[in-house]
GUDO-385838 format. One record per residue (C-alpha): x, z, y. Coordinates in steps of 0.25 Angstrom, whole numbers, plus 5000, padded with zeros to 4 digits. Layout:
<atoms>
XZY;...
</atoms>
This chain:
<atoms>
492948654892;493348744881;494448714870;494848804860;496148774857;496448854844;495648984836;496449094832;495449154821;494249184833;495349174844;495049054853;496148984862;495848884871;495648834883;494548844894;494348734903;493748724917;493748684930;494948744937;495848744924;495948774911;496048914903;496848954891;495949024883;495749154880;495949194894;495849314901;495149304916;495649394927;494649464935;494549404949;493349474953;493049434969;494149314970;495349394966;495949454954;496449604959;497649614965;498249484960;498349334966;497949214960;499249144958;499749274951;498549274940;498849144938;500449184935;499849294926;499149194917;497749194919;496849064921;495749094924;495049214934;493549284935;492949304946;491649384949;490349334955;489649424959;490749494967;491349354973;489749304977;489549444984;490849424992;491349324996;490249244992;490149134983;489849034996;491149085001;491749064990;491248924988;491648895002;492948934999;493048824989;492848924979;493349064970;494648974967;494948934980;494449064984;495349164978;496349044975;496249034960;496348894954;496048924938;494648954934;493749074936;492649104929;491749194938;490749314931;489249294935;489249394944;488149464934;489049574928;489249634941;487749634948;487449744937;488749804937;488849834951;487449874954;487950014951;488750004961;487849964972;486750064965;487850184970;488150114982;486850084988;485750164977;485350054971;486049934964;485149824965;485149774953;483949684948;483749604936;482849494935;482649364928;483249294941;484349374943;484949504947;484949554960;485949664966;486649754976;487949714980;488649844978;489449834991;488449835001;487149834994;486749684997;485749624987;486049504979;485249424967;485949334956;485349234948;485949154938;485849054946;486549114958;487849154949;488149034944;487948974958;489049084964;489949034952;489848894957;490048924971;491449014966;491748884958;491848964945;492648894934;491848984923;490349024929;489649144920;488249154919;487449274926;487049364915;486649514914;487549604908;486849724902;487449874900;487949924891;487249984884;486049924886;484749924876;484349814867;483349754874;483949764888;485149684881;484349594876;483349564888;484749554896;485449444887;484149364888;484249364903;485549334903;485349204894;484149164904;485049184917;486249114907;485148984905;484948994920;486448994925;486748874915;485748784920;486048834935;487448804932;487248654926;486248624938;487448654949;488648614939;488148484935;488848394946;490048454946;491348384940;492148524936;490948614931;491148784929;490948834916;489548914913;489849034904;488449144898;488549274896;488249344883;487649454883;486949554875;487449704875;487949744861;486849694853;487249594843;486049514842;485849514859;487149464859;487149364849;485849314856;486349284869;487549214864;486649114857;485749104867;486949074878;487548974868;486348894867;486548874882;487848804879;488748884892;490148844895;490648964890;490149114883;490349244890;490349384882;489849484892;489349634891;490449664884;491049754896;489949834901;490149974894;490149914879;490949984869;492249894866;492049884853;490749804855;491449694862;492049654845;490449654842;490049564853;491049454851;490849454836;489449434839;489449334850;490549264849;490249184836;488849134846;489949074855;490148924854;491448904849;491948804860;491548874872;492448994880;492049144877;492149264887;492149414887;491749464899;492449574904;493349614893;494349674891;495449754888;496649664880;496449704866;494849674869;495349534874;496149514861;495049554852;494049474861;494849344860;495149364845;493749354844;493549234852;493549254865;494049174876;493849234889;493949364897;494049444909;494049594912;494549694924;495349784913;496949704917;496649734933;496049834933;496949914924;498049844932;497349914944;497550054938;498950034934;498550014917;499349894913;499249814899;500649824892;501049714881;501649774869;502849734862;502449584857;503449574845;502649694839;501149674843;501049524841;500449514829;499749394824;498249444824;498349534836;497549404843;496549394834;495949544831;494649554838;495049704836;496349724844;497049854848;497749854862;498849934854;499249784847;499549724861;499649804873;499749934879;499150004894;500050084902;499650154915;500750134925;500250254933;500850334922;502150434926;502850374917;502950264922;503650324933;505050274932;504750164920;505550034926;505049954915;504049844916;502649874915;502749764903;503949704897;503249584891;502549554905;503049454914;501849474926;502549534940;502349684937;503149684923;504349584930;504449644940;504049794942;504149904935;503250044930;503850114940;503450044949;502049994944;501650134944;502450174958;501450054963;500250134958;500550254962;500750194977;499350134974;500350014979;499249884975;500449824970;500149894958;498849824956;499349704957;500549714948;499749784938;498749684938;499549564937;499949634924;498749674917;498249524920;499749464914;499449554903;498049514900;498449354902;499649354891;498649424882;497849314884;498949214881;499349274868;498149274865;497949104869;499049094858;498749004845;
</atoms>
């Protein structure tokens, strides 16, 4: 399921095996929210170099609907994806969208109990419940490759206590998604692989807890959550040097939700094998773009293995709308070969945006994400 191929110090490369193919690790997952990652097609993802995409749960079972879904013959059928996808247990977003629907409609709906979480889909107001049970079951009928379990991901901050009461539930709806999982998984010829969650805020010992206790559950694979939820950044360093020691050796790690490229660096020099974050989109979407810097002068032979990494040893932003960028005919990137940087220039990457022409989503994208995938190369290098 997992081979770790070589260690470089604590740097990990590998490769991740499952269903609908196999995945160089450590990989970067673009966002592929409700069947589609923003603005780009499938068969161009694929050309920039990722392998594997994430899609959302809870927003895919609120429409279309995971039964739809199913009868489509699948989310890779579907959205017509043919690598894996690993789909979020839809937990995230019940809390982080209750504020939504609390300003849409007064109140967000939000509920916890033992049994679930129920909640107000921010759209219209409809009332929905999850259990662990029921997320794993939408997982299975999207045809998930890499299925997370449902956990409760506290605020930041949050008190001892609540975090402490939070990450016991959240290795009670772990034990309960495992064992749901093994009953409906236990004919199947080509299973999905089960990931858990740890939690724990910033407490040392909380966290340390739940590792141990998810480890004794033997999953497929560890996730690191809470880690992009209002925490200061430098606490990421403190998590992963506390956790990541817990973690069985053979099996994949993740970062939920992280991060900018010199946080991915630091992360993977640590021992990290996984992420996924909005920042290469997004930014896209605003016209900031991830510039490599001269190679020959940057490249030096740690800069993989610091789990303290400036930005300033790899790469640079630049925000296109910028005037002078005006009448600038170079490339955006002169290392980059994706479609903007062959063939487009500033000029007209900024004349796109300032159109608002949706071109310039697009192009922008499709670099940020070229960006984020030869990083990741570089950093699948022995």
């Amino acid at each position: 399921m997992f081979e770790i191929k070589s260690k470089l110090e604590k740097r990990r490369i590998g490769i991740l095996k499952t269903k609908n193919g196999d995945i160089n690790t450590p990989f970067f997952m673009p966002i592929a929210t409700k069947g589609a990652v923003k603005n780009i097609l499938p068969e161009e993802i694929k050309k920039i170099g990722a392998e594997i995409v994430l899609g959302n749960t809870y927003h895919l079972w609120l429409r279309p609907g995971d039964e739809t879904i199913k009868k489509a013959g699948g989310l890779h059928k579907f959205m017509d994806w043919d690598g894996p996808i690993l789909t979020d247990s839809g937990g995230f977003q019940v809390f982080s969208l209750g504020a939504r629907a609390k300003e849409k409609f007064g109140k967000s709906g939000v509920r916890l109990s033992e049994k679930g979480v129920y909640f107000s889909d921010p759209e219209n107001g409809k009332k929905y419940f999850m259990s662990p049970e029921k997320s794993i079951e939408i997982q299975l009928n999207l045809g998930s490759d890499i299925i997370m379990v449902l956990d409760e991901c506290p605020p930041f901050p949050c008190d001892y206590q609540y975090a402490k009461k939070s990450l016991e539930l959240t290795a009670r709806w772990a034990k309960r998604c495992l064992e749901y999982f093994q009953e409906k998984t236990g004919n199947m010829k080509k299973k999905p692989l089960l990931f858990a969650i740890v939690q724990g805020s910033v407490y040392e010992d909380l966290r340390k807890e739940s590792a141990r206790q998810l480890v004794a559950m033997n999953f497929d694979g560890y996730a690191i959550g809470g880690v992009a939820v209002g925490e200061p950044r430098e606490k990421m360093y403190e998590i992963l040097n506390w956790v990541l020691p817990i973690l069985p050796e053979d099996k994949p790690r993740y970062l939920m939700g992280l991060g900018r490229p010199e946080e991915i660096v630091a992360a993977v020099g640590a021992g990290v094998d996984m992420f996924d974050c909005v920042i290469p989109t997004r930014e896209g979407r605003h016209g900031r773009l991830f510039i490599r810097k001269n190679e020959s002068k940057n490249q030096s032979a740690d800069w993989r293995t610091k789990i303290k990494i400036k930005k300033e040893l790899f790469y640079e932003t630049i925000n296109i709308n910028n005037e002078k960028y005006k009448e600038d005919f170079s490339p955006v990137d002169e290392y980059c070969d994706c479609a903007l940087c062959k063939n487009y220039t500033k000029s007209y990457l900024r004349h796109l945006f300032a159109v608002s022409e949706p071109l310039a989503l697009r192009l922008a994208s499709i670099h940020n994400l070229k960006f984020y995938t030869e990083m990741m190369k570089k950093l699948q290098e022995e």
